[in-house]
MDTraj code that builds the backbone (N, CA, C; nanometers):
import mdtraj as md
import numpy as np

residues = "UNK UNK UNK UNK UNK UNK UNK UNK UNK UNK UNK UNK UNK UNK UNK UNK UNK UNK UNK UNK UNK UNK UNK UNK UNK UNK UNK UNK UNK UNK UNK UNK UNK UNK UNK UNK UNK UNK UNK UNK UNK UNK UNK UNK UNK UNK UNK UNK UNK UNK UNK UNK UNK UNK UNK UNK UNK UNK UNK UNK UNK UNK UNK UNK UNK UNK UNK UNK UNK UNK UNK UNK UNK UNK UNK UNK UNK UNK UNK UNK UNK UNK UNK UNK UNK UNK UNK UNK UNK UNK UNK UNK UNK UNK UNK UNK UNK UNK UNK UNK UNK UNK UNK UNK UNK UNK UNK UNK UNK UNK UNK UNK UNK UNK UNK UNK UNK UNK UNK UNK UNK UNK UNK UNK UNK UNK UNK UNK UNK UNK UNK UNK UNK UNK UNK UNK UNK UNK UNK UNK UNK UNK UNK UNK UNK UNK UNK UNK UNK UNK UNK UNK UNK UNK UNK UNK UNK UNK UNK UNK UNK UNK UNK UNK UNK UNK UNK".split()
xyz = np.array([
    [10.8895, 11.1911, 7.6829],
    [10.9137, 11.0748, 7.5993],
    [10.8681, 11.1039, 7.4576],
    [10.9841, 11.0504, 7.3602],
    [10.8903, 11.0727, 7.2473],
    [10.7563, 10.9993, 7.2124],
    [10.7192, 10.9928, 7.0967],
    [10.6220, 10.9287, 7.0525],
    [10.5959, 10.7798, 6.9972],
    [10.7642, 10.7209, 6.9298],
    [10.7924, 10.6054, 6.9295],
    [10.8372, 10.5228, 7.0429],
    [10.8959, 10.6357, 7.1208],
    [10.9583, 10.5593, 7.2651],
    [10.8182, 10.5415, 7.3479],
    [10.7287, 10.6201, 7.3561],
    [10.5558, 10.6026, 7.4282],
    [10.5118, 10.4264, 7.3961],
    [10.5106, 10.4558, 7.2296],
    [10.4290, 10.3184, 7.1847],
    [10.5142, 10.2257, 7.2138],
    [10.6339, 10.1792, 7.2486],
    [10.6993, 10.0999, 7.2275],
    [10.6955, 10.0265, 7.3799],
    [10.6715, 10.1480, 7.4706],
    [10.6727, 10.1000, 7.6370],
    [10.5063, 10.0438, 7.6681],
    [10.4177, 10.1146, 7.5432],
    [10.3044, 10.0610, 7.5887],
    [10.2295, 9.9268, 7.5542],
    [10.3351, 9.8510, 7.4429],
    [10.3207, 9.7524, 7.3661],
    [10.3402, 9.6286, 7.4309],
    [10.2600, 9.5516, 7.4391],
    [10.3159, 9.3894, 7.5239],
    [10.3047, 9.3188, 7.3633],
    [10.3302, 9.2220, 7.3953],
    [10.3959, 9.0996, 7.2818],
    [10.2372, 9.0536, 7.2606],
    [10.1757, 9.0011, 7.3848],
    [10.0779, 8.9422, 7.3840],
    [9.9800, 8.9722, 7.5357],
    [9.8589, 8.9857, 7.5383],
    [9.7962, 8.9821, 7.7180],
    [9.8645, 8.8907, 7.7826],
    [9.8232, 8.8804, 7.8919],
    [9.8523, 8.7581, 8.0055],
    [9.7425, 8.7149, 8.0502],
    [9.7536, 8.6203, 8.1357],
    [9.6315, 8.5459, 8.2162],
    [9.6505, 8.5496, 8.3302],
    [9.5280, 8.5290, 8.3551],
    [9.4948, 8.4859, 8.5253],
    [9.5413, 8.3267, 8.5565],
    [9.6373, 8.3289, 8.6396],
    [9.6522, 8.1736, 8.6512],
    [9.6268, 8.1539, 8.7844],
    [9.6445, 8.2404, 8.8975],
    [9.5951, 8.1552, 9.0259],
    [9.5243, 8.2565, 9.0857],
    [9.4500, 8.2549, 9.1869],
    [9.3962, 8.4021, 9.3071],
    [9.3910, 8.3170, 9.3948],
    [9.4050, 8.4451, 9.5154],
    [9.4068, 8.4044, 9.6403],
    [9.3906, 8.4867, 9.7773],
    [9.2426, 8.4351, 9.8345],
    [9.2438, 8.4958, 9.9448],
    [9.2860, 8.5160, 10.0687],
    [9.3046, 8.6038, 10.1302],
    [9.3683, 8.6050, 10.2551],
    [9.2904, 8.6433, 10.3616],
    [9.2175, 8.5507, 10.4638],
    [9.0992, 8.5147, 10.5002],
    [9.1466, 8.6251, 10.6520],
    [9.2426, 8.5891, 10.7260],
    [9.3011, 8.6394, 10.8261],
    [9.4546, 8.6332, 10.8454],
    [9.4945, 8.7011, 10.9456],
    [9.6179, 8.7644, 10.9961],
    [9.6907, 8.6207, 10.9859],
    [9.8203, 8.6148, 10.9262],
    [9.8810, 8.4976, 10.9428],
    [9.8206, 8.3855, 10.8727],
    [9.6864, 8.4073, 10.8309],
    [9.6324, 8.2691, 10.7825],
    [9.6713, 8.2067, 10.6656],
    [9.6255, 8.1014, 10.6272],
    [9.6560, 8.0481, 10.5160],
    [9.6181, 8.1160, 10.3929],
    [9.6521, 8.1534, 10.2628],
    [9.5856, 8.2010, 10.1655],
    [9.5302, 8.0766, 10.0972],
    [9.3533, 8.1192, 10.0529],
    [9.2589, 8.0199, 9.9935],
    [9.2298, 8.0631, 9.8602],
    [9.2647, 7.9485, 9.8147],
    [9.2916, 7.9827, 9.6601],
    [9.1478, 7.9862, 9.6005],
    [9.1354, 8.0395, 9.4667],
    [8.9612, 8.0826, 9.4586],
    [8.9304, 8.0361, 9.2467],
    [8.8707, 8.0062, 9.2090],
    [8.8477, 8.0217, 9.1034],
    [8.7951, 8.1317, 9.0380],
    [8.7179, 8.2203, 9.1003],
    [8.7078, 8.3571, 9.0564],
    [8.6845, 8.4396, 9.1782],
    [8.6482, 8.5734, 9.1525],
    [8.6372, 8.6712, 9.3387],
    [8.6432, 8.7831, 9.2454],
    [8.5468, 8.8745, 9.3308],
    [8.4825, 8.9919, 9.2877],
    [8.6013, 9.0816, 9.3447],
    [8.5933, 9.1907, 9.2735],
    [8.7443, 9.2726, 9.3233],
    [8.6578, 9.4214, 9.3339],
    [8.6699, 9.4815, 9.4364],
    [8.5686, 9.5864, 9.4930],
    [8.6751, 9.6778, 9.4583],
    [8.6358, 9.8210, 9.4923],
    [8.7188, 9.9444, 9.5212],
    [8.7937, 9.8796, 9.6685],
    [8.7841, 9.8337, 9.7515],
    [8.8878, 9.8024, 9.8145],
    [8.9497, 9.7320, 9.8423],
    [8.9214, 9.5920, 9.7179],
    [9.0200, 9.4951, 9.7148],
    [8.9404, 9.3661, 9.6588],
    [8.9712, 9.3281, 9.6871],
    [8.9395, 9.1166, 9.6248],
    [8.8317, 9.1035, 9.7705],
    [8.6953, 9.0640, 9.7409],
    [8.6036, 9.0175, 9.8154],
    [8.6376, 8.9052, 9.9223],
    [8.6105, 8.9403, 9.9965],
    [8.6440, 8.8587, 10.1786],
    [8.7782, 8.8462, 10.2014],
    [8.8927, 8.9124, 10.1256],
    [9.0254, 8.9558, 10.1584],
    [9.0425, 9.0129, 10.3002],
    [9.1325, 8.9573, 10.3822],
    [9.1166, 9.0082, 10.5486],
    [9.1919, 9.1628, 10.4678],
    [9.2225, 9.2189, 10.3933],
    [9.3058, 9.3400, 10.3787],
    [9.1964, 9.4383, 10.3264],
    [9.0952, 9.4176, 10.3183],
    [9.0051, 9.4775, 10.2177],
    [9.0479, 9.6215, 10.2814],
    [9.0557, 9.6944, 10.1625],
    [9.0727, 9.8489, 10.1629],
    [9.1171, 9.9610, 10.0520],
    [9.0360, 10.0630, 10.0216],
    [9.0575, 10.1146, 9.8905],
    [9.2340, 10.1410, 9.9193],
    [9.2756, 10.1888, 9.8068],
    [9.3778, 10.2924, 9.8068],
    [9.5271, 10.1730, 9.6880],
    [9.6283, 10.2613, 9.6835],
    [9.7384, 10.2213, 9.6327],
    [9.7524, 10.0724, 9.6202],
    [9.7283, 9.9660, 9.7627],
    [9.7910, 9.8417, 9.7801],
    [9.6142, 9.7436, 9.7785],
    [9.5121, 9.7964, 9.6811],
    [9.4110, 9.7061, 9.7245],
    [9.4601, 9.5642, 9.6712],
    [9.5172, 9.5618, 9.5888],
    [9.5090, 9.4389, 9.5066],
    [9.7049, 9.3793, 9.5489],
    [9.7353, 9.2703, 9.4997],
    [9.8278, 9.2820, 9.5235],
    [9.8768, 9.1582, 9.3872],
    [9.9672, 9.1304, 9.2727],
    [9.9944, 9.1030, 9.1657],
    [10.1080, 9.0220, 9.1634],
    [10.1251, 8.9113, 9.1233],
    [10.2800, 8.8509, 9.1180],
    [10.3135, 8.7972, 8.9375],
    [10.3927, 8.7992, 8.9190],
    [10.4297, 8.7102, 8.7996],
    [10.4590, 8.5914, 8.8342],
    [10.3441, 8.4637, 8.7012],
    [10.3877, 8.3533, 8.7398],
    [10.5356, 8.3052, 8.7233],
    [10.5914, 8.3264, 8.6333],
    [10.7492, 8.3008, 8.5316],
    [10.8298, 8.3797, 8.6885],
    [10.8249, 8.4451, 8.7681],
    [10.9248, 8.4458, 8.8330],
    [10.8674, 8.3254, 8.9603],
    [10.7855, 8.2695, 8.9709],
    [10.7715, 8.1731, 9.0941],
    [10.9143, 8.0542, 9.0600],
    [10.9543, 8.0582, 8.9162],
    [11.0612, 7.9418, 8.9497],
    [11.2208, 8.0183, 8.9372],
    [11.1888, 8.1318, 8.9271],
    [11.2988, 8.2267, 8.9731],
    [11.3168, 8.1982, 9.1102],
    [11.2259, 8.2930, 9.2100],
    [11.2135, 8.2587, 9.3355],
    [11.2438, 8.0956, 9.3798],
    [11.2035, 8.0032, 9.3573],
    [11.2423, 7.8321, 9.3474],
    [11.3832, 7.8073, 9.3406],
    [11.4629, 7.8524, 9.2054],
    [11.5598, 7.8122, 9.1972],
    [11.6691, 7.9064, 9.2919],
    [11.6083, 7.9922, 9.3231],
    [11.7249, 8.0990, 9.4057],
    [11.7187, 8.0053, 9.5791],
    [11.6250, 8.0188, 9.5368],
    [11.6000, 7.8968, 9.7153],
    [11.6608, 7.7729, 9.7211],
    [11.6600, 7.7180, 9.5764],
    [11.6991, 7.5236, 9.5875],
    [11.6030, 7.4711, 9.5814],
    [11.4729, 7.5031, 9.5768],
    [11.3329, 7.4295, 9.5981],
    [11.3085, 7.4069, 9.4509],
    [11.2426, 7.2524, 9.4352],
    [11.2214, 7.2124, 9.2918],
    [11.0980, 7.2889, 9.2364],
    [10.9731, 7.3666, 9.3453],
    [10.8952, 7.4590, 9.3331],
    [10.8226, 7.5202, 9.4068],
    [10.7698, 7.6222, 9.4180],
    [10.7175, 7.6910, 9.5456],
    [10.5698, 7.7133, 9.4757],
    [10.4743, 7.7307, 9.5597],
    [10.3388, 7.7714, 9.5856],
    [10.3000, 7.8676, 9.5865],
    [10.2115, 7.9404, 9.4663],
    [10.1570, 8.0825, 9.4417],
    [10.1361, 8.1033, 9.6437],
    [10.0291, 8.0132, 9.7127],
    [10.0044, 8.0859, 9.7735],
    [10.0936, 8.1250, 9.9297],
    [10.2545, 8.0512, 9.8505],
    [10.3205, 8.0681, 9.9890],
    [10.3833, 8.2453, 9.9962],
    [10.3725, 8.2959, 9.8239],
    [10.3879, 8.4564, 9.8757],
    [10.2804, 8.5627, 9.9137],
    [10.1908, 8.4594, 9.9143],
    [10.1063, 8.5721, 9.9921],
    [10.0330, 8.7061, 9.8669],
    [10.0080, 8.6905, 9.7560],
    [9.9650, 8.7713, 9.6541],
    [9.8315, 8.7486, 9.6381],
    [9.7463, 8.8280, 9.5544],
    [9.6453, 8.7838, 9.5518],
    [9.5964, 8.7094, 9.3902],
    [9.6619, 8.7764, 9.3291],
    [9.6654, 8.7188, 9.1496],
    [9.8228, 8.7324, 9.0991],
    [9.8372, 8.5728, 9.0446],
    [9.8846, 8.5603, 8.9792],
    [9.8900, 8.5565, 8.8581],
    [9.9996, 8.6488, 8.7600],
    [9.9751, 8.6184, 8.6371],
    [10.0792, 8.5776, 8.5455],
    [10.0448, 8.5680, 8.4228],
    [10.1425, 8.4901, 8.3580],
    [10.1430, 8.5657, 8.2410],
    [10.2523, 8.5810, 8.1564],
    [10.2129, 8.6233, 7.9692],
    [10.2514, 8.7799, 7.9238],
    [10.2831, 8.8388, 8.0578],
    [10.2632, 9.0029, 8.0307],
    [10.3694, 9.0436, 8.1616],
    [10.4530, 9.1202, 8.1322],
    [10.5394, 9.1829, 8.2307],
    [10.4694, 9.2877, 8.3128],
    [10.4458, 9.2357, 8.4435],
    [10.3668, 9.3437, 8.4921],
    [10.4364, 9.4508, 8.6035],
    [10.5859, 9.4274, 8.6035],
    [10.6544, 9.5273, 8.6198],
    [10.6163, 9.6813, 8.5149],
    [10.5808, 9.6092, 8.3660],
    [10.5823, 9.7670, 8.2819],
    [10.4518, 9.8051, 8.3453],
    [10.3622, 9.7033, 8.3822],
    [10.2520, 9.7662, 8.4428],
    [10.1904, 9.8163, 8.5372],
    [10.2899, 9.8843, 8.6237],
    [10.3437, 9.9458, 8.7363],
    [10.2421, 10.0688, 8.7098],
    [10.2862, 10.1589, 8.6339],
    [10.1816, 10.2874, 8.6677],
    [10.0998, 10.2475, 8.5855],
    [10.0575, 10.1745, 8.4895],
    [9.9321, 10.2008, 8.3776],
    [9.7696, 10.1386, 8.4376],
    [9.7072, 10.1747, 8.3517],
    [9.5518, 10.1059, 8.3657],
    [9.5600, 9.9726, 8.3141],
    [9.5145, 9.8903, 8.3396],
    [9.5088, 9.7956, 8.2540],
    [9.4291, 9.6759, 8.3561],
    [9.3100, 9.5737, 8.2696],
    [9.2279, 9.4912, 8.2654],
    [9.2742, 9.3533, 8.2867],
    [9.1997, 9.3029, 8.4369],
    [9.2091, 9.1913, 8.4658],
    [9.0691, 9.1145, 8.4486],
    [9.0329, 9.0375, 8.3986],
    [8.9019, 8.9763, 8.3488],
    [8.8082, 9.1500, 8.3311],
    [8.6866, 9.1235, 8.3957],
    [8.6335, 9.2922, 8.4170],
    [8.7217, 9.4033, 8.4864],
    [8.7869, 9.3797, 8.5381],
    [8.8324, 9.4896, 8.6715],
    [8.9406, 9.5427, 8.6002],
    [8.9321, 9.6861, 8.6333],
    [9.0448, 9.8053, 8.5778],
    [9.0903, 9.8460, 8.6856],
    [9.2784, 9.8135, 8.7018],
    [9.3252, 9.8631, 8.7788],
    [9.4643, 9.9148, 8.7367],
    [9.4942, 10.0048, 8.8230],
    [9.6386, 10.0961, 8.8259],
    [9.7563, 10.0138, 8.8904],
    [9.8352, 9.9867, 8.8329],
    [9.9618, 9.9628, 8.9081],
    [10.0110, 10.0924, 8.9540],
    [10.0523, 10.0425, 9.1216],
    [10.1177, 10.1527, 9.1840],
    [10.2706, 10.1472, 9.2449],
    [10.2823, 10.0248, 9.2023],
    [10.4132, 9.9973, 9.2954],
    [10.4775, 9.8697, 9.2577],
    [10.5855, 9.8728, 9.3444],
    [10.6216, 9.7246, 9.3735],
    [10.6073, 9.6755, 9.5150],
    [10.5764, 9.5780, 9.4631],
    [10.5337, 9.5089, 9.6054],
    [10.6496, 9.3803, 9.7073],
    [10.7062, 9.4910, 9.7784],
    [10.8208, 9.4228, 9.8591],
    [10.7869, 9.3425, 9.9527],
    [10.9060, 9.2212, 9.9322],
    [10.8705, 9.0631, 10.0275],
    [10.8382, 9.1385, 10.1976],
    [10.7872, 9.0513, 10.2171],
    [10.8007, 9.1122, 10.3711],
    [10.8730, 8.9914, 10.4606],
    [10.9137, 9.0289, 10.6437],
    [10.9889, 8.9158, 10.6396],
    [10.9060, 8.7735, 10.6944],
    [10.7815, 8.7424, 10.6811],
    [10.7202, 8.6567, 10.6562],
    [10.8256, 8.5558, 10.5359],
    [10.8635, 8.5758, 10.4733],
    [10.9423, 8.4986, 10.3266],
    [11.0383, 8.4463, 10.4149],
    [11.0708, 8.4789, 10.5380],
    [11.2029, 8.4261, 10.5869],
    [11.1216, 8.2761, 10.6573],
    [11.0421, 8.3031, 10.7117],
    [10.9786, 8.2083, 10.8084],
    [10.8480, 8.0913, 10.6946],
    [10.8279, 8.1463, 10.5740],
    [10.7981, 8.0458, 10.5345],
    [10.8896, 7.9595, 10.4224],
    [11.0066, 8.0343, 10.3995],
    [11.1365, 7.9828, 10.3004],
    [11.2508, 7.9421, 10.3912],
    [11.2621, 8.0124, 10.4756],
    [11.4008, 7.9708, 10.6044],
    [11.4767, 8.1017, 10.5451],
    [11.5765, 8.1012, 10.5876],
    [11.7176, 8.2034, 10.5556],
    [11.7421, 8.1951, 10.4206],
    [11.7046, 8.3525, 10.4295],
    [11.7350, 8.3930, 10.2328],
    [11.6250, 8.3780, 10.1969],
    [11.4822, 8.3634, 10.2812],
    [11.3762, 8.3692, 10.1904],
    [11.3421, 8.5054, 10.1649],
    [11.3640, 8.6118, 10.2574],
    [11.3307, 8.7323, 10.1881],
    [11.4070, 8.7718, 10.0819],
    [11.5373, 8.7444, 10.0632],
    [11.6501, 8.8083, 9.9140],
    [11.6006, 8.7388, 9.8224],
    [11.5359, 8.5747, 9.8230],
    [11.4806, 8.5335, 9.7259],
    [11.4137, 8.6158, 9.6579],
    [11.2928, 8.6568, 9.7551],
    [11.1842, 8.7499, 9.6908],
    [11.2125, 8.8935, 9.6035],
    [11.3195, 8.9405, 9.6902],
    [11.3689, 9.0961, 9.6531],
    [11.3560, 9.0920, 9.4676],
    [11.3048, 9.1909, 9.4500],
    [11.2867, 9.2109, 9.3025],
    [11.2404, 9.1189, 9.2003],
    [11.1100, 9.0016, 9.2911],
    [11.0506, 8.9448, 9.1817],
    [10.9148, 8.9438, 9.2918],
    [10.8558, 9.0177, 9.3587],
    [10.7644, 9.0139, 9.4036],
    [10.6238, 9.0877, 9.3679],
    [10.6432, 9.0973, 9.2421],
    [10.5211, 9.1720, 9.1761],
    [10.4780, 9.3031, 9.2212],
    [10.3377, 9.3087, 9.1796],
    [10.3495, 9.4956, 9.1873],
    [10.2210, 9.5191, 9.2589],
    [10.1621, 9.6490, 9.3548],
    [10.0361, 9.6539, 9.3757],
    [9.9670, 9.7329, 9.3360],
    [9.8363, 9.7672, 9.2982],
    [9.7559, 9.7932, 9.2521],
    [9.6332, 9.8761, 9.3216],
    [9.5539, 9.9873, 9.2559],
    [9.4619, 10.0537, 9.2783],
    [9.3394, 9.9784, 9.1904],
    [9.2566, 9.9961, 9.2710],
    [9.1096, 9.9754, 9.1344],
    [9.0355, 10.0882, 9.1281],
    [9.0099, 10.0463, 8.9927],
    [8.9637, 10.1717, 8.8895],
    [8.8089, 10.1814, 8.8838],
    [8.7881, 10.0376, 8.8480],
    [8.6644, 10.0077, 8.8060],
    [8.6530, 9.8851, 8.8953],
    [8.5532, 9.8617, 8.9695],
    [8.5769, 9.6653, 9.0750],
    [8.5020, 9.6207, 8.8951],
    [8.5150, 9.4754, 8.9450],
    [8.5014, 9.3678, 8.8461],
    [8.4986, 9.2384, 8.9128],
    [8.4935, 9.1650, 8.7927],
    [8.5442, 9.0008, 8.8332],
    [8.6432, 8.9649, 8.7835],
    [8.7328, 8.9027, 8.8416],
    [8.8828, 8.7972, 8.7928],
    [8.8129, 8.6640, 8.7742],
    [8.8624, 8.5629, 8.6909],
    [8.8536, 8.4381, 8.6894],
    [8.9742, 8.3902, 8.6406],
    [9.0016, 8.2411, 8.7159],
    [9.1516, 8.1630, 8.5930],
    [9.0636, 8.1762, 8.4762],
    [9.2206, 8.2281, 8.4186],
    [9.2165, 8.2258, 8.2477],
    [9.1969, 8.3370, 8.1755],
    [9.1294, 8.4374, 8.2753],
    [9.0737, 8.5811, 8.1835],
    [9.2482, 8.6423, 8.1619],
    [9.1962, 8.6893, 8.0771],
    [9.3161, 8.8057, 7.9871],
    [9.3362, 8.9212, 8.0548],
    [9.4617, 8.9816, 8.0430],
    [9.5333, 9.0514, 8.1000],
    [9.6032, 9.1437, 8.0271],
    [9.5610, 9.2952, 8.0255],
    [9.5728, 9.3371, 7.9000],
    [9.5860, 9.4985, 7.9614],
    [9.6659, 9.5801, 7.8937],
    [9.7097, 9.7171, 7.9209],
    [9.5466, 9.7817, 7.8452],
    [9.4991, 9.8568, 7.9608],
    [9.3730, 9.9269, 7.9254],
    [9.4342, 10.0467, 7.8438],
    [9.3900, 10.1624, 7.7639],
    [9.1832, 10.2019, 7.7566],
    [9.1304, 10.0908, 7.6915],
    [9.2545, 10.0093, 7.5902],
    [9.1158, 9.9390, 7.4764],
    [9.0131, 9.8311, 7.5626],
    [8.9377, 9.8519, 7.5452],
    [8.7722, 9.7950, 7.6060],
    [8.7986, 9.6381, 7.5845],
    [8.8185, 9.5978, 7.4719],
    [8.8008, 9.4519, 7.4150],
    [8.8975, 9.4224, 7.4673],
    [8.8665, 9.2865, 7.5560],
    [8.9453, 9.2104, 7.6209],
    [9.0668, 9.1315, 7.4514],
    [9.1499, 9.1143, 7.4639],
    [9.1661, 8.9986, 7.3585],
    [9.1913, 8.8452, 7.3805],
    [9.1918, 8.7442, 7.3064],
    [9.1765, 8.6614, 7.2893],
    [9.3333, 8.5985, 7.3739],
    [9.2734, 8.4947, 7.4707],
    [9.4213, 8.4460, 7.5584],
    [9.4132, 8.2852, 7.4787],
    [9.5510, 8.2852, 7.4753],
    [9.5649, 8.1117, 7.4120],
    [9.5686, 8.0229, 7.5474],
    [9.4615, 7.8934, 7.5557],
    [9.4539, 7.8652, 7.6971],
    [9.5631, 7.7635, 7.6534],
])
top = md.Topology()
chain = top.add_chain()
for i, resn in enumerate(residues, 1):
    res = top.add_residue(resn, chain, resSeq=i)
    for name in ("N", "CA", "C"):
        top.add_atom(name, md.element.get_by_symbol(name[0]), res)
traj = md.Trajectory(xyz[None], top)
């Protein structure tokens, strides 16, 4: 890549925020939504998934929850009916697929995308998994554990300084 094409992929408009988290206590269970949660090397604290590697974390964009909504017919759907663990808002975190980058304290790697599973059918009915297909956010390695809270900034790492989120 050149050098203008580098800066240009590494540039967001503005951070994003933390707008929802959510734990996933057990198999099938309900996800419990949290105001903040410590995010370890192997995931978001008392997460039934806890485990280092590629998928500790798991990431959605808020702006596609009414994507997902309107593809369904539903006037709106529930961060915690996909099953993610942070939601965010403000920052495309598709570009943030392979990079480092800062969720409140915690530095993590996007590794992927993170495909519906067919759970989406049984809590949307038929067509809930195509809903999901290609707006189901991305998952994540941690770099550094930290803390998330609603509201912290969301920001493509190395730079250290969080910046300033408009609440």
């Amino acid at each position: 890549m050149s050098g203008a094409f580098e800066g240009m992929v590494a540039r967001h408009a503005a951070p994003g925020q933390v707008r929802w988290i959510g734990v996933r206590t057990a198999r099938r269970g309900a996800v419990e939504p949290r105001e903040a949660v410590e995010i370890l090397d192997r995931g978001l604290d008392g997460d039934r998934r806890e485990r280092p590697g590629k998928r500790a974390v798991t990431l959605i964009q808020w702006e596609h929850l009414a994507v997902i909504s309107s593809l369904l017919g539903l006037d709106r759907i529930e961060p915690a009916d996909l099953r993610r663990n942070i939601v965010i808002s403000g920052i495309n975190l598709v570009a943030l697929r392979k990079s480092p980058f800062r969720v409140g304290t915690t530095l993590l790697r996007g590794t992927g995308i993170c495909a519906p599973c067919s759970r989406m059918e049984e809590v949307f009915g038929p067509g809930g998994f195509t809903a999901v297909r290609g707006h189901g956010g991305i998952t994540a390695e941690v770099l550094e554990p930290g803390i998330a809270r609603l509201g912290d900034a969301v920001f493509v790492s190395p730079d250290p300084t969080p910046p300033e989120v408009a609440g």
